[in-house]
N, C-alpha and C positions, 0 to 999 in steps of 0.2 A: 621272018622267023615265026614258026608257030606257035601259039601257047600252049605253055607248061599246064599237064596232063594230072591234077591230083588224085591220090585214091585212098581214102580213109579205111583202116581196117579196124573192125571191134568186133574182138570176139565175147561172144555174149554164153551165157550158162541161166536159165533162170531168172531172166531180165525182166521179165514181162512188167514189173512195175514200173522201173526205171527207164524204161525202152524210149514210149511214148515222147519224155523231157529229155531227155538223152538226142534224137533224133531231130528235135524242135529246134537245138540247139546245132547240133553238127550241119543241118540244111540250111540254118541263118547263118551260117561262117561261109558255108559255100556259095554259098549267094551273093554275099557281103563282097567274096574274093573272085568274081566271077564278075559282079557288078564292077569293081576297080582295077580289071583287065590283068587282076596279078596270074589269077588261074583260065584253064577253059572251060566251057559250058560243059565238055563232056565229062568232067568231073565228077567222080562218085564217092559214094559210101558203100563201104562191101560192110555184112554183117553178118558174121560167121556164128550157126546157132550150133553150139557143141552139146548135143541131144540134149536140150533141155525138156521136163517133166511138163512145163507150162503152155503157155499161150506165146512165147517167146518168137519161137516160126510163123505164127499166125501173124503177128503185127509187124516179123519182119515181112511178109507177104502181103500184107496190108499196107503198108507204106508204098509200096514198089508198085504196086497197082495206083497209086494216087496218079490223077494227071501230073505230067509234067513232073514226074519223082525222078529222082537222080540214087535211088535205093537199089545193090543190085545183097540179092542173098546167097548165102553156100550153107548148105544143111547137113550136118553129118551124121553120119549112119548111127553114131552110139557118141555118148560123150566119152573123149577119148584125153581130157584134159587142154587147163588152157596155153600152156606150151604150140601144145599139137593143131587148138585151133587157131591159134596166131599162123602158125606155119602154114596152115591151108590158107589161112587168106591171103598171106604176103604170096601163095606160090599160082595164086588162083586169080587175083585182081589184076587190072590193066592198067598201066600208066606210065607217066614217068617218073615220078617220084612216089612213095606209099609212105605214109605215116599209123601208125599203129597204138592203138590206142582203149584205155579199157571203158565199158559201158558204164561203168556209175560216174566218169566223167569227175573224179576227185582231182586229175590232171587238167590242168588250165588247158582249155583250146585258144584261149590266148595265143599262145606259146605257139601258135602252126603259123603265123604270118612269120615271127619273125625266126624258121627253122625254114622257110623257105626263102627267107633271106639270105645264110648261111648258106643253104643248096646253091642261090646264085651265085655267091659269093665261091665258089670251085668246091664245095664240101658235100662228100656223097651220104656221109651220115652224120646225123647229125643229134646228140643225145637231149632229152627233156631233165632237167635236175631239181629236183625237187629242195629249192633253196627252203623253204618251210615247211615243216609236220609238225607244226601248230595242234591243225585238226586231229592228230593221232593220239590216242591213249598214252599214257606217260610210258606203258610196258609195252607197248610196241613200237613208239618208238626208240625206245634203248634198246630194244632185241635188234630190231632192225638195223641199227646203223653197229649196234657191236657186229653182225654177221659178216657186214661189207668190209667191214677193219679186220675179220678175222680171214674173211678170203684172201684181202692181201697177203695177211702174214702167208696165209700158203700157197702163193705164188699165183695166185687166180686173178685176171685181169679182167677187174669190172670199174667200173665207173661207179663213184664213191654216190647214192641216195638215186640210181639211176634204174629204173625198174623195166618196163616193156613200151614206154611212150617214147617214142623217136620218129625224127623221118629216114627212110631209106631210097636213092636214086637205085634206078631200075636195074643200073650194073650192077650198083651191090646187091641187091635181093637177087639176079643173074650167080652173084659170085655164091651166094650161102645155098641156092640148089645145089650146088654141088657137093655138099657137107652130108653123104648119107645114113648120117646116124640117127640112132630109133629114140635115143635117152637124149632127148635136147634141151639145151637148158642156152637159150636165147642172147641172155643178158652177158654170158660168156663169150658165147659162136659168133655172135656179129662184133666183137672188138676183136676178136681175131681175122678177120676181112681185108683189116689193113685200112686202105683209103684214106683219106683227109676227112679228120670228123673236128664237128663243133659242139659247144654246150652251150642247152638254151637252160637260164632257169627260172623257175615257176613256184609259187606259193600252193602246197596241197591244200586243197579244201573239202569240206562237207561232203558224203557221198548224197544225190540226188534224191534216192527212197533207194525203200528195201534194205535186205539187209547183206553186208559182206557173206560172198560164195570161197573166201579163201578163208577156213576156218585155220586155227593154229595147227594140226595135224597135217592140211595141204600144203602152208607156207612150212613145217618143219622139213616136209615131207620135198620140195621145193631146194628149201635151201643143202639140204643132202645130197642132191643132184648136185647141186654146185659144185660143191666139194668134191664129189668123187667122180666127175665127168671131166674136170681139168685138175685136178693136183693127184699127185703118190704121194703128197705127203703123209696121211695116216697110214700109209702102208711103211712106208719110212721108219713114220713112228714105232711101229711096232717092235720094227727090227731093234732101234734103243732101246725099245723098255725092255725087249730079251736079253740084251745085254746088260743090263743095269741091275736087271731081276736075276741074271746068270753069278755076275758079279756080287751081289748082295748074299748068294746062297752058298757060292764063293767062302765069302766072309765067313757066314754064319757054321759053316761045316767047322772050317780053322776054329772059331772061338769054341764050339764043339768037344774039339779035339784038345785044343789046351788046357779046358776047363778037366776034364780029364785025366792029363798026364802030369797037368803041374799043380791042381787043386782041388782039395777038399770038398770046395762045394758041388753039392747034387744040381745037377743039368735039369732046370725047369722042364717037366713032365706036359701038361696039357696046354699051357699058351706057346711052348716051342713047336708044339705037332702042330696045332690046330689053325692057328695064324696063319703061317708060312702054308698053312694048305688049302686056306679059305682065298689065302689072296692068292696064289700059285692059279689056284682053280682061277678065280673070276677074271685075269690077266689072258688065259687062256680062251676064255668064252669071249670074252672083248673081242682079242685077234680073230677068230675064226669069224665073229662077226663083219669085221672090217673086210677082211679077203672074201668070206662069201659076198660082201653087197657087192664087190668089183667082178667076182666072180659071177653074178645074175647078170651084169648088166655086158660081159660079155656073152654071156647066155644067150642074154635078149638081140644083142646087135647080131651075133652069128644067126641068127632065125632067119634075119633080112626083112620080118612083119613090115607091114606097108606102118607109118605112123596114123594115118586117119583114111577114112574109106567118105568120098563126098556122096550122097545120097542126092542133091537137088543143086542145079543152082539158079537163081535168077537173074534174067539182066535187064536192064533200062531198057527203052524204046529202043533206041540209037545204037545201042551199048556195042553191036558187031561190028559198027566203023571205028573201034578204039584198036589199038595196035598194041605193041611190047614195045 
């Protein structure tokens, strides 16, 4: 029986601080697991540089030239986001299993021995769970873990503190090529797969250097996708609150009219216009809101745009006797 074929993917953005310790570490794990026969020698690291401004390419290029490096690289034409470059590299590396995983290494690589435990154990994915955000700011982690509570409430199937570190066997990364959509949001698409999965959990820690490349505006921006790439629910919504607001005005005519026919007093002049007009109005801005985002991201998928354009790739010495 041959050995299990691993293939680490990190996609990177402006790593160049990080890289160096980041890499030190991901080649002592494979070495470690290479040395005690769990993996084989051809085992790599892919590192997917998603147009970074820096020196990023250079040292993933730099690594991959070392003797005896197990470093292979994919350079993309423009950064095109880190969705996008995870997807080149799961759609780009060789192996039998792929594990995914982000560059500042906040994710226990611990956690890869025994997610390939699980793989042998018959489970083609297998998720990393972030049993502690310790390290996290007191407001990121309550956004954070409210957002995964809030995707359930709307029907969205994620895996509760579960972000982009998993291992993937080669069927299922087989099975997510064929998902052709532009707006990908990962952490949804692959628990839709199906398969036999397992959870591995891990304590998050410290990021290595540098500084986070997912500012709040990316991660808002991020979890938006979520929402409107697997639930109708805010389109749902909508449809209530025109009803509610139909109904309310409804009302509001009736009390109108009786104040009217059966009383004296004068029908409030500027807070009955102005109210009902201020919030009528921003009800209506909301909705178009909501149906235009659905509406871009059919836009976008009708285009058919490629998701990422690869400008380079590099491979180990050996790297053309590795198979799918």
């Amino acid at each position: 029986m041959s050995q299990l074929v691993l293939a680490i993917v990190v996609p990177c953005y402006d790593e160049e601080e990080v890289l160096p310790a980041t890499h030190r570490r991901i080649d002592g794990l494979l070495k470690q697991l290479i040395d005690a026969g769990e993996i084989s020698a051809r085992s790599r690291v892919w590192y997917v540089d998603d147009g970074s401004r820096d020196r990023t390419w250079a040292t993933i290029r730099e690594a991959g030239e070392a003797p005896g490096s197990r470093v292979c690289g994919i350079k993309l034409s423009r950064n095109c986001g880190h969705q996008a470059a995870l997807m080149a590299g799961l759609m780009t590396a060789t192996g039998d299993v792929l594990v995914s995983i982000d560059a500042d290494l906040q994710d226990d690589l611990g956690a890869i021995p025994r997610m390939l435990k699980e793989y042998r154990a018959g489970c083609d994915i297998v998720y990393g769970v972030r049993g502690s955000r310790d390290s996290d700011a007191f407001l990121k982690r309550v956004t954070a873990e409210g957002y995964y509570a809030f995707l359930r409430k709307l029907g969205v199937e994620v895996v509760f503190n579960h972000a982009d570190y998993r291992l993937m066997s080669r069927r299922a990364v087989e099975a997510l090529r064929a998902f052709p959509e532009t707006n990908v949001y990962l952490r949804g698409l692959v628990h839709r797969l199906g398969f036999r999965t397992a959870q591995v959990d891990y304590p998050r820690t410290e990021r290595l250097a540098g500084t986070s490349k997912y500012p709040m505006r990316k991660m808002l921006a991020l979890a938006w996708d979520g929402v409107t790439s697997f639930s109708t629910v805010p389109l749902r919504a909508i449809t209530a609150l025109g009803m509610v607001v139909s109904l309310a005005s409804l009302g509001l005519g009736f009390w109108a009219l009786w104040v009217r026919l059966f009383s004296d007093q004068r029908i409030p002049g500027w807070a009955s216009t102005v109210v009902p007009l201020f919030f009528l109005s921003g009800v209506q801005l909301l909705s178009l809101g909501v149906m235009g985002e659905y509406l871009a991201k059919i836009f976008m998928e009708t285009k058919r745009r490629p998701m990422y354009i690869i400008e380079q790739v590099t491979r180990a010495l050996d790297d053309e006797t590795l198979g799918r």
